[in-house]
N, C-alpha and C positions, 0 to 999 in steps of 0.2 A: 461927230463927237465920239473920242473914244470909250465904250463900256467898260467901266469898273467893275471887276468880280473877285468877292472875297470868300473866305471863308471864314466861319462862326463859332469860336469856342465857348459855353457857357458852362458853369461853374458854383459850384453852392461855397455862397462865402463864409454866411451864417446863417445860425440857428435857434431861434429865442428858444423855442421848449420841443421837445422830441415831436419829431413830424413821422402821420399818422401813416404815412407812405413810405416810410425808414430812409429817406434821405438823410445825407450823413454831409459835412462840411469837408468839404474838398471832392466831391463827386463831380464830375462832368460828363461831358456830351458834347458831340459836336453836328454842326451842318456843312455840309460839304457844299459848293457853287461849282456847277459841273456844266457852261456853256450856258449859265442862264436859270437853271434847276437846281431848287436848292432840296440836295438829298441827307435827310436826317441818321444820323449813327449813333449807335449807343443809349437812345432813347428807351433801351427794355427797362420797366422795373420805374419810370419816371411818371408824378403825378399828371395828371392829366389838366391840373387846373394851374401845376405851376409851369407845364409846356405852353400849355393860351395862354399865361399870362407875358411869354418871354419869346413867342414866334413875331412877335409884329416889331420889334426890335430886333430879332434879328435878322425878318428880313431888308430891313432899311439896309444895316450895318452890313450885308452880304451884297447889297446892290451900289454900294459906294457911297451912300446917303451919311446924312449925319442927325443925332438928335441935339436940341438945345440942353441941354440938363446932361450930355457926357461929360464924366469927370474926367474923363481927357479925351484926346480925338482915338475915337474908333471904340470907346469902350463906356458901356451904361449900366447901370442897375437896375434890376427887376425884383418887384416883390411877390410872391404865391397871395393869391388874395383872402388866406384862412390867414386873417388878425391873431389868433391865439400862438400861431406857431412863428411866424415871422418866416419865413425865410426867403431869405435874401439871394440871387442868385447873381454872378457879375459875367455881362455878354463882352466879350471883343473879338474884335473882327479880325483874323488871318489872312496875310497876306495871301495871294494866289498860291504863290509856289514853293508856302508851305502848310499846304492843306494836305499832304498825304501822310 
């Protein structure tokens, strides 16, 4: 069986009320799939509770997998889990060869 390996763009979509980490809508980051390893870029400066909240989707989406609940194929939504601020982040997955 062939392995599938992608790579992961995530992205702040929205914002209910100013988050206490200065996350802004339209920030990203991404995860790079490098042979199997997935190595994170761009992560300076990102909360630490909305990165747990949005790694375990991404590494599905990085290994070829899929979730039920994507609103389209290859791409999900994540929430930071502080209820007051909302924010919403949206993961999709990048082809191989164009993850550089």
């Amino acid at each position: 069986m062939e392995q599938k390996e992608f790579g992961v763009e995530i992205e702040i979509e929205s914002i209910y009320r100013p988050c206490g980490a200065g996350h802004q809508v339209g920030d990203c980051c991404r995860i790079r799939n490098v042979d199997g390893a997935l190595k994170m870029e761009g992560f300076d400066g990102w909360c630490p509770e909305l990165v747990q909240a949005v790694l375990a989707n991404c590494s599905v989406l990085a290994h070829g997998g899929s979730l039920a609940w994507e609103d389209e194929q290859g791409k999900v939504r994540s929430a930071c889990p502080d209820g007051a601020c909302r924010v919403i982040a949206a993961i999709r997955r990048i082809p191989q060869e164009h993850q550089n």
